[in-house]
DRENDO-1510 file (C-alpha; in Angstrom, 1 decimal, always signed):
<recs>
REC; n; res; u; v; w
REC; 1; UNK; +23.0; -26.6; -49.7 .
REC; 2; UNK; +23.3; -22.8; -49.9 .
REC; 3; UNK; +20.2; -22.2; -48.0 .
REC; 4; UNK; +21.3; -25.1; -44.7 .
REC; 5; UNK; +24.5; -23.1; -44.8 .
REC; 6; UNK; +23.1; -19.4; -44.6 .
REC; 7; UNK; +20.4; -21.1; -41.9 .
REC; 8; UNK; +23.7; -22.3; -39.7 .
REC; 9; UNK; +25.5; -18.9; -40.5 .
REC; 10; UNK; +22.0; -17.3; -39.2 .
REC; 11; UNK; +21.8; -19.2; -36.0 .
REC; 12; UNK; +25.6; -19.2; -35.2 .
REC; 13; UNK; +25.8; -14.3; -35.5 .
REC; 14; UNK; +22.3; -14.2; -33.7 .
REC; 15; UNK; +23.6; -16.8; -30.9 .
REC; 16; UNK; +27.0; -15.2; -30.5 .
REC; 17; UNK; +24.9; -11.7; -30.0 .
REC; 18; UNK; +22.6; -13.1; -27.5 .
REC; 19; UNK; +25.3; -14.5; -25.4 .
REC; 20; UNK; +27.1; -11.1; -25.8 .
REC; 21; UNK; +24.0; -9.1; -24.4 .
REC; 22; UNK; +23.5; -12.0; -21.5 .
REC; 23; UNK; +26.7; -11.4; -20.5 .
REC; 24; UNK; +26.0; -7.5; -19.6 .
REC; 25; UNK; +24.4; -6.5; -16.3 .
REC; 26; UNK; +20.8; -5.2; -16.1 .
REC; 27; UNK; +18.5; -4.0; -13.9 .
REC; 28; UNK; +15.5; -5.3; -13.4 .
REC; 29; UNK; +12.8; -4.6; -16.5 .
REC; 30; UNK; +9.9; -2.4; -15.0 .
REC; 31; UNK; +6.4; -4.3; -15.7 .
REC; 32; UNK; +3.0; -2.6; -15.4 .
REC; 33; UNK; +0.2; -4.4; -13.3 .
REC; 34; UNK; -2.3; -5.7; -14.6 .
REC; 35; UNK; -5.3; -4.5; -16.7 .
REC; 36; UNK; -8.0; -3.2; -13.7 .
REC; 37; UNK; -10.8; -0.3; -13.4 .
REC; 38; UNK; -11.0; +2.3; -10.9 .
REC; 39; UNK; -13.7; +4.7; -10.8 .
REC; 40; UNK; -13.5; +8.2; -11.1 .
REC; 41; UNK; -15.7; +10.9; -8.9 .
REC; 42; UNK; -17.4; +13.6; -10.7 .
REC; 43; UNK; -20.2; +14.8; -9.3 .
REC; 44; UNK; -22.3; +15.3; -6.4 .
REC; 45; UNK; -24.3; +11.9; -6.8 .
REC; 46; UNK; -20.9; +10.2; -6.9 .
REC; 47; UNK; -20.9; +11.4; -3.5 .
REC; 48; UNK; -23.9; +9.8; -2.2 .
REC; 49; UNK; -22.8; +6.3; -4.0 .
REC; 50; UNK; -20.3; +6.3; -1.9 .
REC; 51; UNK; -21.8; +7.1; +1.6 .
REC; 52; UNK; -24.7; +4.5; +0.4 .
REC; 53; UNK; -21.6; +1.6; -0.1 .
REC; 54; UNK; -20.1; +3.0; +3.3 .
REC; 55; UNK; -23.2; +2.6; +5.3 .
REC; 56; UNK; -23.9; -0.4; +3.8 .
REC; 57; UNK; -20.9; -1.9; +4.7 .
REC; 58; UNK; -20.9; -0.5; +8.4 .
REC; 59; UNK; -24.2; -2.1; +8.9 .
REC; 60; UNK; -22.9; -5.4; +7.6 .
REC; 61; UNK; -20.2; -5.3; +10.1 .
REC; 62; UNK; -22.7; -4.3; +12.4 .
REC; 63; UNK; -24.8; -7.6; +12.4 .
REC; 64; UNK; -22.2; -9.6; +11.8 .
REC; 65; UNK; -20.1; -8.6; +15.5 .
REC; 66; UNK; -23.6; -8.5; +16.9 .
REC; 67; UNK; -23.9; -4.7; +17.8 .
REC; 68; UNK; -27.0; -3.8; +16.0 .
REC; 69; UNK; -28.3; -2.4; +18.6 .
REC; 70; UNK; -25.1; -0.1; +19.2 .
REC; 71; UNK; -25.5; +3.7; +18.2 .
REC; 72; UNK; -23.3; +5.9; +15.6 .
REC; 73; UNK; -21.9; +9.7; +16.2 .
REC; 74; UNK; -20.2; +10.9; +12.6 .
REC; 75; UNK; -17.4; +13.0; +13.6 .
REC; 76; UNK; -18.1; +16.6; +12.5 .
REC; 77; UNK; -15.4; +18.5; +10.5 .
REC; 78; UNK; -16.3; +21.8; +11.9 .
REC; 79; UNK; -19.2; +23.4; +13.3 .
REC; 80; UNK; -22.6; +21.1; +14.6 .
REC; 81; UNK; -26.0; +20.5; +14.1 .
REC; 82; UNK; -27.0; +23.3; +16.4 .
REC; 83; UNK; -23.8; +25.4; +14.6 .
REC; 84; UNK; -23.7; +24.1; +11.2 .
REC; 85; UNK; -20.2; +25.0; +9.3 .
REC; 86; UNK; -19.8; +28.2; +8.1 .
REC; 87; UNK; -18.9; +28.5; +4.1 .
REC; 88; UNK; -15.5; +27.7; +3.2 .
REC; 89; UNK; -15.0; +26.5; +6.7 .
REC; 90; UNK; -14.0; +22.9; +5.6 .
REC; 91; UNK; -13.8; +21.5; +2.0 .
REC; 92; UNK; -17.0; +20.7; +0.1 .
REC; 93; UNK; -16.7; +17.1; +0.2 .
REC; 94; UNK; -16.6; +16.7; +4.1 .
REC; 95; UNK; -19.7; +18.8; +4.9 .
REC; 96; UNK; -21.3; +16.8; +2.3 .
REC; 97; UNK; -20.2; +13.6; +3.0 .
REC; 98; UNK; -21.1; +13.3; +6.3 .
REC; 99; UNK; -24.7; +14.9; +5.7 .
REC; 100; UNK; -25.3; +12.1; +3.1 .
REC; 101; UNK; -23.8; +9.6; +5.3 .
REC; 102; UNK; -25.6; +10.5; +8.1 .
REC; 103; UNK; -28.9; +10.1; +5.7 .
REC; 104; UNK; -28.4; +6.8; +4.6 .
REC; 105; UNK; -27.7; +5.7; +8.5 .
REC; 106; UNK; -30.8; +6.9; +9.0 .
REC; 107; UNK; -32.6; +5.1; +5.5 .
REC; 108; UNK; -31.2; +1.6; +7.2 .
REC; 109; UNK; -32.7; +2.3; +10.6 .
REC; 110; UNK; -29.6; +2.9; +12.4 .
REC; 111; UNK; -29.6; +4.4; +15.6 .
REC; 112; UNK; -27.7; +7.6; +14.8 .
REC; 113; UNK; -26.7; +10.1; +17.3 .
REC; 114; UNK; -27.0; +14.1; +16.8 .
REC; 115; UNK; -24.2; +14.7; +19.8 .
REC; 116; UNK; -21.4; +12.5; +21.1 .
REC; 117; UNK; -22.5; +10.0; +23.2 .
REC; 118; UNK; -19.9; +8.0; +25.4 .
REC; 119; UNK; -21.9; +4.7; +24.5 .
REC; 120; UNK; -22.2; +5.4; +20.5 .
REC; 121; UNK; -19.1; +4.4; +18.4 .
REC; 122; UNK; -17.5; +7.4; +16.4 .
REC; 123; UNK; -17.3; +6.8; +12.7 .
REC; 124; UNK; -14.3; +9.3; +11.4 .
REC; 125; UNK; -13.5; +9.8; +8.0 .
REC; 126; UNK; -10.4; +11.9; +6.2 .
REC; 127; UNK; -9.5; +12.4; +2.9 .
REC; 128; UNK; -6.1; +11.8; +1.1 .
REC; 129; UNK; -5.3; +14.1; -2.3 .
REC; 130; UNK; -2.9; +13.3; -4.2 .
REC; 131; UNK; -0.8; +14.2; -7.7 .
REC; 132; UNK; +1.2; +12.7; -9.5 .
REC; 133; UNK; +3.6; +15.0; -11.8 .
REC; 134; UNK; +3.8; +12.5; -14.6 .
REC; 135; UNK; +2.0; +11.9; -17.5 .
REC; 136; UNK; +0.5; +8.6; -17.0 .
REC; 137; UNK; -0.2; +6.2; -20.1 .
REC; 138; UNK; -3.7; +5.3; -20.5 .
REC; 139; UNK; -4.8; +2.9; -23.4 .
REC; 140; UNK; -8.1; +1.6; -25.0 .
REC; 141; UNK; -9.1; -1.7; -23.4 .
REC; 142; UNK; -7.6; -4.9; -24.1 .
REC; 143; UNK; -8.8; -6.7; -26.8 .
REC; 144; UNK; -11.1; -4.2; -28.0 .
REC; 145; UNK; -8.8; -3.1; -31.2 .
REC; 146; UNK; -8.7; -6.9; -31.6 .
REC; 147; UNK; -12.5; -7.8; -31.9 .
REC; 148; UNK; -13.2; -4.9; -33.8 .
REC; 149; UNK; -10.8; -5.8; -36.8 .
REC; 150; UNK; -12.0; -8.9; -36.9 .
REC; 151; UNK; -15.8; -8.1; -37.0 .
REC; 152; UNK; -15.0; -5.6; -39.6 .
REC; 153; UNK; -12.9; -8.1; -41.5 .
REC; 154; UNK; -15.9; -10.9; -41.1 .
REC; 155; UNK; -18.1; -8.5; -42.8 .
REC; 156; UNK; -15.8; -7.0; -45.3 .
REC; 157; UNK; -18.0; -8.6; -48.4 .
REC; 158; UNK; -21.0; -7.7; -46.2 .
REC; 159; UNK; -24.0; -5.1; -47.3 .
REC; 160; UNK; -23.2; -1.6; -46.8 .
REC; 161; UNK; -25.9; -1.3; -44.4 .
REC; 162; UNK; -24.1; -3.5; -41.8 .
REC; 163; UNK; -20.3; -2.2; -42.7 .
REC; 164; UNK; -22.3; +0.9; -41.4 .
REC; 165; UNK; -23.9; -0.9; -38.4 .
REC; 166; UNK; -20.2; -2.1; -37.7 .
REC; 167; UNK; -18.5; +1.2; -38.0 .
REC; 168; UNK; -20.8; +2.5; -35.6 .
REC; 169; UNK; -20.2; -0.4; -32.9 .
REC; 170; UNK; -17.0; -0.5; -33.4 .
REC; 171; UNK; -17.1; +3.8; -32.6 .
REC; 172; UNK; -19.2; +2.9; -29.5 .
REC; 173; UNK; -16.7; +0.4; -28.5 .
REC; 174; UNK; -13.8; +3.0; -28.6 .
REC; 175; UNK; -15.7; +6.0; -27.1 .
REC; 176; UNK; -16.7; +3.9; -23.7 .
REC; 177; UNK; -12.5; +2.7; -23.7 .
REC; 178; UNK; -11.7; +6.0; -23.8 .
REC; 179; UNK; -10.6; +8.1; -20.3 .
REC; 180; UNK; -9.0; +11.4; -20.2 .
REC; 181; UNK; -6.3; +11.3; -17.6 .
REC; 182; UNK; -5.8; +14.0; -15.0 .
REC; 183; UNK; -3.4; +14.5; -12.6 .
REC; 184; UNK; -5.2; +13.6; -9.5 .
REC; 185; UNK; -6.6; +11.1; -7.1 .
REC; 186; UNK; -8.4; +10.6; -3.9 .
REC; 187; UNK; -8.4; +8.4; -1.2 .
REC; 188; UNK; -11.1; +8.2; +1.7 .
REC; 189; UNK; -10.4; +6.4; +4.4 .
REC; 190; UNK; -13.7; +5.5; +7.0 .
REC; 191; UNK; -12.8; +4.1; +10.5 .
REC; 192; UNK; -14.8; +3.4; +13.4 .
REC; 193; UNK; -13.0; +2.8; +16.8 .
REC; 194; UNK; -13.5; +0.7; +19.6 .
REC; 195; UNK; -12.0; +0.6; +22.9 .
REC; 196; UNK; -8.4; +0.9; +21.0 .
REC; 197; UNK; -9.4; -1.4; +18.3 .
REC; 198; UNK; -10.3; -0.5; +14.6 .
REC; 199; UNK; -14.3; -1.9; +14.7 .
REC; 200; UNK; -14.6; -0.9; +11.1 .
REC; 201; UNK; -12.5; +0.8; +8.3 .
REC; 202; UNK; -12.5; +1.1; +4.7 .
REC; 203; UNK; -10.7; +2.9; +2.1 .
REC; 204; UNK; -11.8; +3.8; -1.2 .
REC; 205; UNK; -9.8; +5.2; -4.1 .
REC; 206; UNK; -11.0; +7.9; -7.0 .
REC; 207; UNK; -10.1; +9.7; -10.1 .
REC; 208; UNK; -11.0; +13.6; -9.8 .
REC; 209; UNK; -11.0; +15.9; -12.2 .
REC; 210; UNK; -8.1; +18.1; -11.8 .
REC; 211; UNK; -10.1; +21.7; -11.3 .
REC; 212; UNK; -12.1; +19.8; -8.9 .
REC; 213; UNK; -9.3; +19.1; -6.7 .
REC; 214; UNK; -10.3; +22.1; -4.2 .
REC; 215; UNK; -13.4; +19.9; -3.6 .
REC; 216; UNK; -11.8; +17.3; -1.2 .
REC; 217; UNK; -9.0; +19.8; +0.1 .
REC; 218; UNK; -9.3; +22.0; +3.7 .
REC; 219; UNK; -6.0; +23.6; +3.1 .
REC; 220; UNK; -4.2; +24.8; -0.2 .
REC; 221; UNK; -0.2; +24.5; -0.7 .
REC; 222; UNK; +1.7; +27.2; -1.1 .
REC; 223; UNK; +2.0; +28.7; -4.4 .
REC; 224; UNK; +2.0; +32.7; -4.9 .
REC; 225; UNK; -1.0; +34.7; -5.6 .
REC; 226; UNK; -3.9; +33.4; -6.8 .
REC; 227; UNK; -6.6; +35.5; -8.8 .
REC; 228; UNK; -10.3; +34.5; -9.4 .
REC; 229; UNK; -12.1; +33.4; -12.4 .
REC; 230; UNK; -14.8; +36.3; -11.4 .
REC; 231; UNK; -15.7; +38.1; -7.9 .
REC; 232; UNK; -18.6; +36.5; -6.9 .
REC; 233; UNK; -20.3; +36.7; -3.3 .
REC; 234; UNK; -18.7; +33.2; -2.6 .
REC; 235; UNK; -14.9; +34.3; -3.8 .
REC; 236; UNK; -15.1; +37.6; -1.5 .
REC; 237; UNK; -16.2; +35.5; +1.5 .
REC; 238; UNK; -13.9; +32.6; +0.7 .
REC; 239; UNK; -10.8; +35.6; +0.5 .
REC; 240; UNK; -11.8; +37.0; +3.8 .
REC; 241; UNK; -11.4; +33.8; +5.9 .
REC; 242; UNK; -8.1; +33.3; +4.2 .
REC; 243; UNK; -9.7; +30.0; +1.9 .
REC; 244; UNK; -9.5; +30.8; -1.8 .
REC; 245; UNK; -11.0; +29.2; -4.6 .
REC; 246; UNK; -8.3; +28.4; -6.9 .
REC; 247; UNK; -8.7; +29.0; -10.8 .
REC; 248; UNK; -5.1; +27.2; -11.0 .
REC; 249; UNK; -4.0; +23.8; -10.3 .
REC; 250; UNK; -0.8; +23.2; -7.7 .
REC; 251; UNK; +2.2; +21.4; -8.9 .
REC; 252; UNK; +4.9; +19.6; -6.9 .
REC; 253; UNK; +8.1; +21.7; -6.8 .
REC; 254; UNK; +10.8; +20.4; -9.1 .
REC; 255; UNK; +13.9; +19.5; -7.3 .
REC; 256; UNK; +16.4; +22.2; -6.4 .
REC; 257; UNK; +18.6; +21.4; -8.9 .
REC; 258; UNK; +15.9; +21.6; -11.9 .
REC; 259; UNK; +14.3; +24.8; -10.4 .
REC; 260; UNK; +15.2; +27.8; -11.6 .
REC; 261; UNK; +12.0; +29.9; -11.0 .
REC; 262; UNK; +9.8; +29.6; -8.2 .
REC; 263; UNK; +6.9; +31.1; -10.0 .
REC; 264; UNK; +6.8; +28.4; -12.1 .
REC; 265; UNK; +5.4; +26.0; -9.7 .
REC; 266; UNK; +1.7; +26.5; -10.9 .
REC; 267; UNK; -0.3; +25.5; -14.0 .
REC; 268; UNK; -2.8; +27.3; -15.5 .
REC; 269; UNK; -6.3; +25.3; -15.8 .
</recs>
């Protein structure tokens, strides 16, 4: 009897409470999306992944709109074949880019064009950076914690040799859920135009390394002096045409009412 009276007691406090708390306002809850993968750029092979996929897919739509037979002109950046750029004249990624798309154009029998051409279609790419200022949550995997306690917990009365073999799965597991986070991320966007119509476009989204960012960037922000790591030959001729290779990472200002010192607008790598 006790017990069916503290149960009713229970139910009665916890329902008063919930109807208390329903009758506040709230604003909506912020939700994450859903668990998804995105790749993250690294190196110069990363590179040529991407201008393979590109010209892949440019082909595709080639075929498929029936214009195999049109050519391509890739848009330069700066210089041309004749004039190649000049160092530091444009950022790393766009000379390269465009070399290694040109090359797999080429690998797929595509007529491509050394100089404009008013019947080729112009394929023009740019490249977005961006940074976020926040510190953004990044977990292991779901499910992973999951199967690994209970595979451990399966072989809890198991031989030492396969607790071992375990451990070291379950290690494996972890290491390859593991990402380190940075700051930045890149967008290319390809596009192909024709007669006023977008014939082709594509964008495709990256994780950088944050020293790297210099990599996809023609143009640095604002931020007070910048000193080099060393004095190469590359960092004096990078200094004279006004392009320096940064050894710190820009930051957003903070908002006028949070910034007290302008020098604090940078972040030491």
């Amino acid at each position: 009897m006790r017990l069916l009276y503290f149960s009713f007691y229970f139910f009665v406090v916890n329902y008063a409470l919930l109807s208390l708390c329903g009758c506040a306002a709230r604003i909506p809850e912020p939700v994450t999306y859903p668990y998804s993968q995105q790749r993250k750029s690294q190196a110069a092979n990363h590179w040529n992944v991407l201008a393979k996929d590109v010209a892949n897919r440019i082909n595709e739509q080639l075929v498929l709109s029936g214009n195999a037979d049109k050519s391509l002109y890739v848009e330069y950046n700066c210089g041309s074949d004749a004039v190649p750029c000049r160092e530091n004249e444009t950022s790393p990624f766009n000379e390269a880019f465009r070399d290694l798309l040109i090359t797999n154009l080429y690998d797929l029998q595509i007529p491509t064009m050394v100089e404009a051409d008013e019947e080729a279609l112009n394929i023009d790419f740019k490249v977005q950076t961006i940074r976020h200022a926040s510190r953004r949550i990044q977990t292991i995997q779901p499910g992973v914690i999951t199967a690994i306690s209970a595979g451990i917990a399966v072989l809890r009365d198991a031989p030492a040799s396969l607790l071992l073999l375990a451990s070291g799965t379950a290690l494996d597991a972890v290491n390859t859920s593991f990402v380190q986070n940075g700051h930045y991320e890149i967008i290319i966007t390809t596009s192909i135009a024709n007669k006023g119509e977008y014939f082709f476009r594509s964008s495709d989204i990256y994780y950088i390394n944050d020293p790297d960012f210099w990599h996809y960037m023609e143009t640095f922000p604002d931020g007070g002096p910048i000193s080099f790591s060393s004095t190469t030959l590359q960092q004096k001729n990078a200094a004279k045409k006004r392009r320096l290779i940064p050894r710190v990472v820009p930051i957003p200002p903070a908002p006028e009412t949070e910034t007290e010192n302008p020098n604090t607008q940078q972040q030491e790598i």
